[in-house]
N, C-alpha and C positions, 0 to 999 in steps of 0.2 A: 516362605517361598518353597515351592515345590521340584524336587529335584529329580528330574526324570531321566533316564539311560533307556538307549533305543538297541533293540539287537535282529537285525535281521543283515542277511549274507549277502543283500542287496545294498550297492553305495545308492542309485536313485531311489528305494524306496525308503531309504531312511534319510537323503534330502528332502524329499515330498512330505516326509513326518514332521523335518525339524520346521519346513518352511509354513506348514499348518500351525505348528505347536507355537509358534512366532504371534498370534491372534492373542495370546492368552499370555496376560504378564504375570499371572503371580504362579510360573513356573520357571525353571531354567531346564536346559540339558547339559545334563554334567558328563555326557559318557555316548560311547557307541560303541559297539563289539558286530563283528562279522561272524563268529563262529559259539561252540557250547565254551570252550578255550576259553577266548577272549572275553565272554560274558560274565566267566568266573573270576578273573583277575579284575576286572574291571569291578567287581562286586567285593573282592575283598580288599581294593584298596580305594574306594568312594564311595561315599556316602550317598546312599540315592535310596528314596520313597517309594516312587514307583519304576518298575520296567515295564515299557512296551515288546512285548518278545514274540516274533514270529515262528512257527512252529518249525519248518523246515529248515536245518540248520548243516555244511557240508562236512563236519563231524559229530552229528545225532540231532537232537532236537530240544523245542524251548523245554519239552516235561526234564530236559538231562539235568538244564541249567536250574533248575528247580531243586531237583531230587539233588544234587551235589552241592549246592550254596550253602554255604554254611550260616546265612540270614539273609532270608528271603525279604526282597518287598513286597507293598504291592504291585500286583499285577495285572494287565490288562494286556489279552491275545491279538496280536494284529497279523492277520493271515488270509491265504488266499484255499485254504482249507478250511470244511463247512463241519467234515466227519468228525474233527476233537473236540466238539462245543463241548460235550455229557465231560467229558475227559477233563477238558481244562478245568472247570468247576468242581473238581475233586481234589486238585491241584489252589483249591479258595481263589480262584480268577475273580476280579471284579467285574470282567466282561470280556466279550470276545467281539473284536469289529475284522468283518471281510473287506479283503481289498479291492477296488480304489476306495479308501476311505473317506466317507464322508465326511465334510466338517461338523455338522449338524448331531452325527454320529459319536465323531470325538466328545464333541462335548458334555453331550450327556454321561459317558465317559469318566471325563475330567472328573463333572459332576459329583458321582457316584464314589469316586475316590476320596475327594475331599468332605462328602457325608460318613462315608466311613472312618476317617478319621478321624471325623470331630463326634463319631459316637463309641470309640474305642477308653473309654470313661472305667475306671476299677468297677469291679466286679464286686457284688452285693453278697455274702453268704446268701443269702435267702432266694438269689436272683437265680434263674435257670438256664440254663448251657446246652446247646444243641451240639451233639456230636454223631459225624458220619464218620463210620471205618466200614470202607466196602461198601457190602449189603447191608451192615447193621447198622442202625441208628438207635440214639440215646438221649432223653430228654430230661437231663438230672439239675440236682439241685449244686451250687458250687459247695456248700456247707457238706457233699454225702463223697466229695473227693478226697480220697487218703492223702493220694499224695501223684506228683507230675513227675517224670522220669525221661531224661534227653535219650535220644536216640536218633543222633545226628540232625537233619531237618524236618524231623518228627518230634512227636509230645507222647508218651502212655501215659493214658489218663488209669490210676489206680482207681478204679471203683468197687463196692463192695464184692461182687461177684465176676467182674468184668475190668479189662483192660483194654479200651481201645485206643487207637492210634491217629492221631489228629497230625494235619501236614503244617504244623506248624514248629519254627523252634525255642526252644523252651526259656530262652531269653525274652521272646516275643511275649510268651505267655505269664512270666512273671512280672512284669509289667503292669497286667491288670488283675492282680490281683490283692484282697486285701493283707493287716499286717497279721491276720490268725496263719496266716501263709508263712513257711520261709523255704528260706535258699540252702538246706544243708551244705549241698558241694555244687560239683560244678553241673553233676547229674542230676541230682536231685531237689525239689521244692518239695517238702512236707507240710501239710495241715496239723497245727500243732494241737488241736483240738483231738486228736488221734493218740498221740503221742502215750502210750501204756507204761514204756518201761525204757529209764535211761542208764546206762553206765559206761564209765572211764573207757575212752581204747587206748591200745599200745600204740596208736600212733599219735597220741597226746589229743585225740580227736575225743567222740562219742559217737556209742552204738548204739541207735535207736529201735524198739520195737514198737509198732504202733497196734491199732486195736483190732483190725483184720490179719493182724500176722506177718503182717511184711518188717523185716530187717534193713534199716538206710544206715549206714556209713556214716556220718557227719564230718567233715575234716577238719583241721585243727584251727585252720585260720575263721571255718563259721561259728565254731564252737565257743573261742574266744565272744565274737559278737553276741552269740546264742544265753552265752552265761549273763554278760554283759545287761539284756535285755532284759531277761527274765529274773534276776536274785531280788533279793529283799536289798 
């Protein structure tokens, strides 16, 4: 079941959603929020798939609620503005529907939601990862990633030469990833296929050097696991 939260400043535009969304049973609405506020709390204390979030909001807008959630779902823009389509989609929108919405509309929608979840499947070393930060794009292999780095509702991808910034958070991204992956702390996922040089830290953790040069921290509670995993 699909668990959808509606956020727009409008009480009738988000009856005329939920009375739409009423067509379609294997979803519920677990939520509504009026403002970026109310969208925020409503997101850290329920659990929900997707938000419908209109852009205009009367303390900032849907990019706030985005850029501040500390776990994004997905997303789908329902708005009566045509100029933030390029925009939303940087922000990983699954779509952008103008208003009055179509039913027809929605559902393709729906659609697209529920194909991408059901192809959000672990990531293949071998398999290739598109990355947009900005203007730059990046079409790498998963096996040539050092290592994933939080940066609130952001991911640094460590790549040999490059660091770009993907709007995703890095709970999301461990997820699909396989087990040559791990979780050092709460910031960091390393590729242990990297991994050059270990020793003890003083905070009963370990300090990792990996093969590009970068230094991870490891903390005591991953470290325990990390030993755990890997001894004879």
């Amino acid at each position: 079941m699909l668990r959808v939260a509606i956020v727009d400043d409008s009480r009738l535009a988000r009856l005329e959603l939920k009375e739409q969304l009423q067509d379609f049973s294997d979803l519920t609405v677990v939520g509504e929020a009026a403002s970026v506020e109310d969208a925020l709390t409503l997101l850290q204390s329920t659990e929900v798939d997707l938000l419908l979030l209109d852009i205009d909001l009367p303390d900032g807008d849907g990019f706030d609620v985005l850029a501040q959630a500390d776990k994004a779902p997905d997303v789908v823009f329902v708005t009566a503005f045509d100029e933030y389509a390029i925009k939303s989609f940087e922000f990983n929108a699954l779509d952008y529907l103008m208003k009055p919405v179509r039913s027809e509309r929605l559902q393709k929608a729906l659609e697209k939601v529920t194909k991408n979840r059901k192809n959000e499947s672990k990531l293949a070393a071998t398999q290739r990862i598109f990355i947009k930060d900005g203007e730059r794009c990046f079409f790498v292999n998963v096996s040539d990633v050092f290592a994933f780095e939080a940066m609130g509702n952001y991911t640094r991808v460590h790549l040999a030469e490059n660091t770009p910034a993907v709007y995703r958070p890095i709970s999301a991204v461990v997820e699909r990833l396989d087990e040559s992956f791990f979780r050092a702390s709460r910031s960091w996922v390393i590729n242990t296929n990297y991994i050059e040089h270990i020793e003890p830290a003083m905070s009963g953790g370990l300090d990792l050097k990996l093969a590009n040069g970068l230094q991870v921290s490891m903390s005591k509670r991953q470290a325990v696991i990390f030993r755990r995993t890997w001894s004879l």
